[in-house]
C-alpha positions as CSV (number, residue, x, y, z in Angstrom):
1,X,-37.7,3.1,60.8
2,X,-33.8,2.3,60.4
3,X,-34.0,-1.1,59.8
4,X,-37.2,-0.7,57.1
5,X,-35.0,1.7,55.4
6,X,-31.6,-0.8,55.4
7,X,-33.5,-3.4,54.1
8,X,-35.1,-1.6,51.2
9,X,-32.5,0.1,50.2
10,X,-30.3,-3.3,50.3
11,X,-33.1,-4.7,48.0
12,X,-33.2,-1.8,45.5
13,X,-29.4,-2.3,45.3
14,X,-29.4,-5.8,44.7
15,X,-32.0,-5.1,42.0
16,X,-30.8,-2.1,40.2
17,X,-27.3,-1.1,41.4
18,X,-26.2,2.5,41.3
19,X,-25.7,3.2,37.2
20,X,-24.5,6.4,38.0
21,X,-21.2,6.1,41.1
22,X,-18.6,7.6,38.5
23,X,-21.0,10.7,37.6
24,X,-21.7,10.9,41.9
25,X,-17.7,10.7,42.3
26,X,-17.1,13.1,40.3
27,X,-19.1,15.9,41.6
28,X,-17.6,14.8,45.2
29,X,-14.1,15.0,43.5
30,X,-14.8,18.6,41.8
31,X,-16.4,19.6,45.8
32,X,-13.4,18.3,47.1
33,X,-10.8,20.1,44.8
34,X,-12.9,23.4,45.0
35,X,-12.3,23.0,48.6
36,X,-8.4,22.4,48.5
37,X,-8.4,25.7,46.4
38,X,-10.0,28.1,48.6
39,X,-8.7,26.9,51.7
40,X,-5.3,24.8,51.5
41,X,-2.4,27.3,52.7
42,X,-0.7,24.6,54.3
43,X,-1.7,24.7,58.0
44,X,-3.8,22.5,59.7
45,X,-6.0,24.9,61.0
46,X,-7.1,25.5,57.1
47,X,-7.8,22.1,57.3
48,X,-10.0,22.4,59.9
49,X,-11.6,24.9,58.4
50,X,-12.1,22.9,54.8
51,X,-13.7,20.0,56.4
52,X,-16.2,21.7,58.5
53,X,-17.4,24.3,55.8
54,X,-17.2,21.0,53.7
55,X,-19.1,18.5,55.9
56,X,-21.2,19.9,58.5
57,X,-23.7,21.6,55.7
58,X,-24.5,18.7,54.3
59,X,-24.8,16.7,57.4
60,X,-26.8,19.4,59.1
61,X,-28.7,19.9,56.1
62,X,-29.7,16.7,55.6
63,X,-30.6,16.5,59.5
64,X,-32.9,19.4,58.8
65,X,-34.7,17.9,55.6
66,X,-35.1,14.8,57.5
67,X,-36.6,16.5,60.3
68,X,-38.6,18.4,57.7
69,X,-40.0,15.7,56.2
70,X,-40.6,13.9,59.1
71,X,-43.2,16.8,60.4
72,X,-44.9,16.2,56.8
73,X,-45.0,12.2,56.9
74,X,-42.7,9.9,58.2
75,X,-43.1,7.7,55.0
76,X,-41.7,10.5,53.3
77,X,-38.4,10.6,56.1
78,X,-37.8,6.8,55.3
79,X,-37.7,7.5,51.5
80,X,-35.5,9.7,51.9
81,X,-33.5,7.8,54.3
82,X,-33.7,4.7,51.8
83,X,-32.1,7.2,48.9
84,X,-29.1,8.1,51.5
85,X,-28.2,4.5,52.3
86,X,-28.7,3.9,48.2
87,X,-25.9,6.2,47.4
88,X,-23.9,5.4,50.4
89,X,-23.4,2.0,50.7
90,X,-23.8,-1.4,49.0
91,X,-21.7,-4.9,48.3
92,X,-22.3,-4.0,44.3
93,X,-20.4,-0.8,44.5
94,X,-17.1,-3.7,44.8
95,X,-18.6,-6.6,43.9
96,X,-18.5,-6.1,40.4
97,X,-14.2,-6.6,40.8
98,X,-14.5,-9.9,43.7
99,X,-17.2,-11.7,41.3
100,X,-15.1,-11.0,38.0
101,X,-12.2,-12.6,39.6
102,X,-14.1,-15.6,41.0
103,X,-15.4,-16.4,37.7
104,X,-11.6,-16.0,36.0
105,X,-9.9,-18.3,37.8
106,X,-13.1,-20.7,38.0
107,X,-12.6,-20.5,34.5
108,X,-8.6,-20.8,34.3
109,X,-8.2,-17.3,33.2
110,X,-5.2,-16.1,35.6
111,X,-4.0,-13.0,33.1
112,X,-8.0,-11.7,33.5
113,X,-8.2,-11.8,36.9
114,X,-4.5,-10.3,37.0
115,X,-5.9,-7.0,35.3
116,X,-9.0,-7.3,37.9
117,X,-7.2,-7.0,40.7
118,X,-4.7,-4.7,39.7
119,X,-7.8,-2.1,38.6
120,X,-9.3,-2.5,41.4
121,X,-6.3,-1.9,43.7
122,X,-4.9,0.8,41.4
123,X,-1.4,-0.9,40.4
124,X,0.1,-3.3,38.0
125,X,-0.9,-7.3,39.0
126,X,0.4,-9.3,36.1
127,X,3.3,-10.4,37.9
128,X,0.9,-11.9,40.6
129,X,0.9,-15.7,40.8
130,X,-3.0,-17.0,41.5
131,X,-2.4,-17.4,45.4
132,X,-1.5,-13.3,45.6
133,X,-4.7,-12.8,43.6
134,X,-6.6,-14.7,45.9
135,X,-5.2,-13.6,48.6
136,X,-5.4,-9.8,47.5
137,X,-9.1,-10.4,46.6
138,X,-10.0,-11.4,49.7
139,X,-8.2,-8.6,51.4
140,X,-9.8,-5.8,49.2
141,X,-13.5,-7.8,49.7
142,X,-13.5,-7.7,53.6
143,X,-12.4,-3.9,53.5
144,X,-14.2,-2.8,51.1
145,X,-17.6,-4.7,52.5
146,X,-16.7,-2.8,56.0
147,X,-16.2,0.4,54.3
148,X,-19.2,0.7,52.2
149,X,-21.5,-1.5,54.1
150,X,-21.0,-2.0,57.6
151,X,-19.5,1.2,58.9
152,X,-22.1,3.1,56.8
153,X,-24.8,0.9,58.7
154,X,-23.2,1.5,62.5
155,X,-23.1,5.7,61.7
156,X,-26.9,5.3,60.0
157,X,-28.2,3.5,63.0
158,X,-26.2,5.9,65.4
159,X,-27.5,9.3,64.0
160,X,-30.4,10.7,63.2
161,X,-31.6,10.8,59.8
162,X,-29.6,10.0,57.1
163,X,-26.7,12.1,58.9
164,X,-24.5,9.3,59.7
165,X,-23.9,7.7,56.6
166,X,-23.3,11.1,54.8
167,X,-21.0,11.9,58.1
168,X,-19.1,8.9,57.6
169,X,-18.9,8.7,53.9
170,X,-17.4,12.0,53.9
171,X,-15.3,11.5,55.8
172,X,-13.5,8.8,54.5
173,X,-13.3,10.4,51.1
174,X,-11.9,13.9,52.6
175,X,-9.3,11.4,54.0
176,X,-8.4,9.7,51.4
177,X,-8.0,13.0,49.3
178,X,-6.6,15.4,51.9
179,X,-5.0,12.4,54.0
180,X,-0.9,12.7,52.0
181,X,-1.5,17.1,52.2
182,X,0.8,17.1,55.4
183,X,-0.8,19.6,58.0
184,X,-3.4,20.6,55.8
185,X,-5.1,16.9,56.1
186,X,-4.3,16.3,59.6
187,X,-8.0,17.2,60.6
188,X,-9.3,15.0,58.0
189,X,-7.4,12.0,59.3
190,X,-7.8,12.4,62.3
191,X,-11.7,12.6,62.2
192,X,-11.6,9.3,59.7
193,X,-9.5,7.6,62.9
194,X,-12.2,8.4,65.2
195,X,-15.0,7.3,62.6
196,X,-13.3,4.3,62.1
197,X,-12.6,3.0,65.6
198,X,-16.0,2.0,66.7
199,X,-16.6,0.5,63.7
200,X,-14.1,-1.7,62.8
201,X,-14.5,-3.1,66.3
202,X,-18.2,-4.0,65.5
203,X,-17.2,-5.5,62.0
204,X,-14.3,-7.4,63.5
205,X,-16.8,-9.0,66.0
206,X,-19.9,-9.9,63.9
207,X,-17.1,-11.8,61.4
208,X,-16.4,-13.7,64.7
209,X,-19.8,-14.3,65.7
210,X,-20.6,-15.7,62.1
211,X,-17.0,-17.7,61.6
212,X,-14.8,-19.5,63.7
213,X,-14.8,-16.9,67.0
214,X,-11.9,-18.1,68.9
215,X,-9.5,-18.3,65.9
216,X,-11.2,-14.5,65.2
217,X,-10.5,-13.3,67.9
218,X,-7.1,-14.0,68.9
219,X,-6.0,-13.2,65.3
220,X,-7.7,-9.6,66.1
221,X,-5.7,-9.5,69.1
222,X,-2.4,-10.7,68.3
223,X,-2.1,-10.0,64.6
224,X,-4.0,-6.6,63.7
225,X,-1.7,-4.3,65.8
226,X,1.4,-5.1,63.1
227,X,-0.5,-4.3,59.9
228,X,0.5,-0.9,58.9
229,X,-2.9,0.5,59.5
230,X,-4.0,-0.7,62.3
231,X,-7.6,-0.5,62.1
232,X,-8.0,-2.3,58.9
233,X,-5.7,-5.0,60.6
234,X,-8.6,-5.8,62.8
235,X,-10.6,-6.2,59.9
236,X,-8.6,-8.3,57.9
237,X,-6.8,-10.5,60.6
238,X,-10.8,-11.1,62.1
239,X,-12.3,-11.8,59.0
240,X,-9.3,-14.2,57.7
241,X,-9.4,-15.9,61.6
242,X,-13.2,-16.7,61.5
243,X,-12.6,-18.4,57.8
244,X,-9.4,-20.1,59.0
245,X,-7.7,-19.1,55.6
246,X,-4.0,-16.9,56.0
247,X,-3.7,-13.3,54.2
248,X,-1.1,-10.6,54.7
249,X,2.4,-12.0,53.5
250,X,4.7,-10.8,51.9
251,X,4.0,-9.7,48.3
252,X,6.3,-10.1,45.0
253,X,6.7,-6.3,43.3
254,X,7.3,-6.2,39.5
255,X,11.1,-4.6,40.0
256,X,11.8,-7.9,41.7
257,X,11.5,-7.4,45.2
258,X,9.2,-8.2,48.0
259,X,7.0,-5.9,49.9
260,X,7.2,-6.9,53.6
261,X,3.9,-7.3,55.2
262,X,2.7,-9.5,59.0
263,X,1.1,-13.0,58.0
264,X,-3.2,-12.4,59.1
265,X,-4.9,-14.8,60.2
266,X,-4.5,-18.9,60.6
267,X,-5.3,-22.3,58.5
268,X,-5.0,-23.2,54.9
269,X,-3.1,-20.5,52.2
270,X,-5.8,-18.5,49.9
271,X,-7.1,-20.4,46.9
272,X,-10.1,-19.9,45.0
273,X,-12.6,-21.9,47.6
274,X,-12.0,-19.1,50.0
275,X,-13.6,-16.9,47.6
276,X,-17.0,-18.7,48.0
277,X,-15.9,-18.5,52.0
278,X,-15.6,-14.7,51.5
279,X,-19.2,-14.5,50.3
280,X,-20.7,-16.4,52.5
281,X,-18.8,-14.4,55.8
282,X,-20.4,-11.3,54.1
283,X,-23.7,-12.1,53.8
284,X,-23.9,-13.9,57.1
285,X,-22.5,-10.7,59.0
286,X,-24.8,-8.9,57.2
287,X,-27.9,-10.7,58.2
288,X,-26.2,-10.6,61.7
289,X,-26.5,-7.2,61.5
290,X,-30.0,-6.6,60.3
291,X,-31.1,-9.2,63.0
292,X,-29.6,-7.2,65.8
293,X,-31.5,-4.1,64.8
294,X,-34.3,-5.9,64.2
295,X,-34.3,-7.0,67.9
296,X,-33.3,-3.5,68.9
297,X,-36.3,-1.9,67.1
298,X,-39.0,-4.9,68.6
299,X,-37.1,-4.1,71.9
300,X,-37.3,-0.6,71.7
301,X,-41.0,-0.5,70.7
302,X,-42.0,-2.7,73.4
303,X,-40.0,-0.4,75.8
């Protein structure tokens, strides 16, 4: 049932993407800030308090309609399983930024991927020579494809019901939002940390498994620990070992100086055939994935 419902609602959004994200973001945001409002007094237990009122009705609830539907027909359960995993994750929710950039510089037009990259990272680019576009790209693509893809897919298959992906959707957003409120986000990170760690781990290793694995995985254990988060280290410095390209380094800032950051990764510097590299690590990790469960599923049937 899992696997039917990743793969349909991978193929409804390849084939009609989500029109609506901004009008989906916004009711989270308004949620969010009605949240801050009643309960942010500056302590962490208030915190605590604003996630779980926050989260665990929807997750619960969602476990209960599942459940629900499930007694009625379990066709119905997988649709509504299919429109959880359509909401929650998806390469086209990013994609949109990585392929506009590809087809800039395929074209020669550095100044339009410049303005890509700095919209999609939220900060002026057009001081960025092609290789920190590249590089940056590549970066953002193997986050964002963990984030919205294959940590949604890990919680989904982990929980019952759509209850996972909601779980862990949530909680990155509360962290994101609540995550610079001193005490009063402390919950919020914390439960993203825990969220996260599993994950990444099983990201990092299916980039191996579909790339170069030794150069993977002694990037993951050598490199990730000095990026300054950690757990997206092991993303990045596995993703840019198995495709033998180098990312991190450090970055020119438009006052002039340089923003420090660990060199990820081993091989040639970023240029524009990495891109292609990029999309190909994706999709094969993806497969990976859906192959897995489709074992799991045959194995557990058979059982």
């Amino acid at each position: 049932m899992s696997v039917l419902a990743i793969i349909a609602a991978l193929l409804l959004e390849q084939w009609r993407p989500l029109a609506d994200s901004k009008a989906v973001l916004a009711v989270s945001t308004r949620y969010v800030g009605w949240l801050e409002e009643r309960f942010n007094a500056g302590e962490a237990r208030h915190g605590t308090i604003a996630w779980t009122v926050g989260v665990f009705p929807i997750v619960l609830g969602s476990l209960l309609l599942y459940a629900l539907l499930y007694r009625v027909h379990p066709l119905v359960a997988l649709a509504l399983n299919v429109a959880a995993l359509y909401l929650t994750l998806g390469f086209r929710q990013f994609s949109h930024f990585f392929t506009g950039i590809q087809n800039a510089l395929k074209t020669g037009e550095l100044e339009r991927a410049r303005d890509l990259i700095g919209a999609w990272r939220g900060e002026a680019a057009e001081h960025r020579a092609r290789e920190e576009v590249v590089r940056l790209a590549i970066e953002e693509a193997l986050l964002a494809s963990h984030r919205n893809v294959f940590a949604v897919l890990f919680w989904f298959v982990l929980l019952p019901g759509p209850s996972g992906a909601l779980l862990y959707r949530l909680s990155v957003f509360l962290a994101r939002r609540w995550g610079g409120l001193g005490a009063f986000g402390a919950f919020a990170t914390r439960v993203n940390y825990w969220m996260e760690w599993p994950a990444v781990r099983l990201t990092a290793a299916a980039f191996a498994v579909v790339g170069d694995f030794e150069d993977a995985v002694y990037c993951w254990r050598t490199q990730a620990a000095s990026w300054r988060e950690p757990l997206a280290g092991i993303v990045l410095a596995a993703g840019a070992g198995a495709m033998g390209v180098r990312l991190g380094m450090p970055l020119a800032e438009t006052a002039g100086g340089v923003e420090p950051r660990p060199e990820l990764g081993l091989g040639e510097p970023a240029d524009a055939p990495f891109l292609e590299s990029t999309v190909g690590l994706l999709w094969r990790a993806l497969v990976l994935w859906v192959f897995v469960l489709i074992m799991l599923g045959i194995a557990r049937a058979l059982g």
